[in-house]
C-alpha positions as CSV (number, residue, x, y, z in Angstrom):
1,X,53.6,81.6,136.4
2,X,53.3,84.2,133.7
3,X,56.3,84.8,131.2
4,X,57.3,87.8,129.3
5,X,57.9,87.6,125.7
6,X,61.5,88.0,124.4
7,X,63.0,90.9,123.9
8,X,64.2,90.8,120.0
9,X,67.0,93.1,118.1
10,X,65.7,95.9,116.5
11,X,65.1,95.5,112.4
12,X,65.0,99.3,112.4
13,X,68.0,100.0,114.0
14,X,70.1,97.5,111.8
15,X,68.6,99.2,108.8
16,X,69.6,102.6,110.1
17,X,73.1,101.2,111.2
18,X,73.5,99.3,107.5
19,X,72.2,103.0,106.1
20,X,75.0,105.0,107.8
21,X,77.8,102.3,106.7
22,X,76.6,102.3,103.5
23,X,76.6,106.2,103.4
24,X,79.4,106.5,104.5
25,X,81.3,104.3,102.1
26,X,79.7,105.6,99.0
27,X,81.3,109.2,100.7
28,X,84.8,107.2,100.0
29,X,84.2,105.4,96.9
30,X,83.0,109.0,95.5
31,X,86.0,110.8,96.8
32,X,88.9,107.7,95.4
33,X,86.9,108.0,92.2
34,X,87.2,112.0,92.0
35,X,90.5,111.7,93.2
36,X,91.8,109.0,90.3
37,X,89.8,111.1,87.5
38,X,91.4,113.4,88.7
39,X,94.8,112.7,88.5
40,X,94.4,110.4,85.6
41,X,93.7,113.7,83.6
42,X,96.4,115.5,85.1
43,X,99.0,112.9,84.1
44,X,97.2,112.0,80.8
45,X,100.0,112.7,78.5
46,X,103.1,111.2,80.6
47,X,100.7,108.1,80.8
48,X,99.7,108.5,77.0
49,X,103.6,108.0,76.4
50,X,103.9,104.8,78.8
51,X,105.6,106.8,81.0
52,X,104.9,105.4,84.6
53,X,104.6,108.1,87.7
54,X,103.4,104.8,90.0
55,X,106.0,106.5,92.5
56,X,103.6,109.8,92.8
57,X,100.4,108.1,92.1
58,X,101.2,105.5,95.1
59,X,102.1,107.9,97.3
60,X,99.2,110.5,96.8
61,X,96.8,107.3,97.1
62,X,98.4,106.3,100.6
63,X,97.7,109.5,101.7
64,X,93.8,109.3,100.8
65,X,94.4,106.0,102.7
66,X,95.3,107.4,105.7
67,X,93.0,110.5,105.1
68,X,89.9,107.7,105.2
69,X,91.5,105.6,107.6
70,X,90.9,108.4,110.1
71,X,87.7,109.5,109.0
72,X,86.4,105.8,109.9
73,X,88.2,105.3,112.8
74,X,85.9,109.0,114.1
75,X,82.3,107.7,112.0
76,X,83.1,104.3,114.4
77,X,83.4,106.3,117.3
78,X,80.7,108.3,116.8
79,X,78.4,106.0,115.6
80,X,79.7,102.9,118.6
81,X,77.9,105.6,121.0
82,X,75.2,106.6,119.5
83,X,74.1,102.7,118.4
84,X,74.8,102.1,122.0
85,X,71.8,104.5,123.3
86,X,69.9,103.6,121.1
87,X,70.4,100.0,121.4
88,X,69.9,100.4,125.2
89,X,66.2,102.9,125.3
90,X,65.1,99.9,122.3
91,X,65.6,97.1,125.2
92,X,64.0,99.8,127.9
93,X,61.0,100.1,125.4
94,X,60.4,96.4,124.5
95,X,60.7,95.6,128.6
96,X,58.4,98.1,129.7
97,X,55.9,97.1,126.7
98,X,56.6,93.0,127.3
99,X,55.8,93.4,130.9
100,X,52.6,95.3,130.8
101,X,51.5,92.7,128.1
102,X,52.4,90.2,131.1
103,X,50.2,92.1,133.5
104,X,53.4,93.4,135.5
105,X,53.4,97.1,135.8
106,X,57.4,98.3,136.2
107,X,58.7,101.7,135.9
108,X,62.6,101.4,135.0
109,X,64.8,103.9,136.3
110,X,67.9,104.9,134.2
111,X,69.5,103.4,138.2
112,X,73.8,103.1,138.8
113,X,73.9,99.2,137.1
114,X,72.1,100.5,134.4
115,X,74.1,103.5,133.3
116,X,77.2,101.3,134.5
117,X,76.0,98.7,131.4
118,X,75.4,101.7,129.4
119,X,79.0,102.8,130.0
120,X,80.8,99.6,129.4
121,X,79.1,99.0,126.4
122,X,80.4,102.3,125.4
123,X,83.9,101.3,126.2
124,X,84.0,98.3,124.7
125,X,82.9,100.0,121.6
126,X,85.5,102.2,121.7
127,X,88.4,99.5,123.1
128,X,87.2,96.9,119.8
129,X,88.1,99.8,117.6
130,X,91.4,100.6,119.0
131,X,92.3,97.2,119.0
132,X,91.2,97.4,115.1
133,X,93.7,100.2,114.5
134,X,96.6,98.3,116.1
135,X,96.2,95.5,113.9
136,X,95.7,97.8,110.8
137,X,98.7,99.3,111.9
138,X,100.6,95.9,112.3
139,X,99.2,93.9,109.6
């Protein structure tokens, strides 16, 4: 009886995932770093006189909390989906290629189950972030 080789995760698509993250927090770190330099400078004299405007300071930086907070809650959206196609045509790929290795010739049709896996993948994606947000929320 002749066995297909495992199908294995995808190196390259953690790397691109990890690239993305990575991207995208350095987008953040840039922006809380312009944004304290900012104000920092603005406020340079009440500070040089130990005068204290936490109240302002806290309030602009929840504000930029909230302003990333949405911006990753959209970049996890977006990028849940498209990790999820991509994910899925990877596993198409390395079945097709493991069976003709095996001597099996199979054409695989994007069929109802399959775009039905596709789908709840995609949901769950999007249902493991929401949950996220209510315990961000919360806690």
């Amino acid at each position: 009886m002749k066995k297909l080789r495992p199908i294995q995760p995808s190196a390259a698509l953690r790397v691109w995932y990890q690239k993305q993250l990575l991207a995208m927090i350095h987008d953040m770190d840039k922006s809380y770093r312009w944004w304290l330099t900012a104000r920092y400078r603005a406020r340079e004299s009440e500070i040089a006189q130990d005068a204290s405007p936490t109240r302002e300071i806290t309030a602009e930086l929840a504000a930029l909390g909230a302003y990333w907070t949405k911006k990753f809650t959209e970049f996890a959206q977006r990028i849940a989906k498209r990790l999820a196609d991509r994910v899925f045509r990877g596993v198409n790929l390395q079945l097709i290629n493991s069976a003709k290795a095996g001597g099996f010739l199979i054409r695989p049709r994007n069929s109802r189950r399959s775009h039905d896996v596709l789908q709840a993948i995609r949901n769950q994606k999007d249902e493991d972030e929401r949950y996220g947000q209510m315990k961000l929320k919360t806690g």
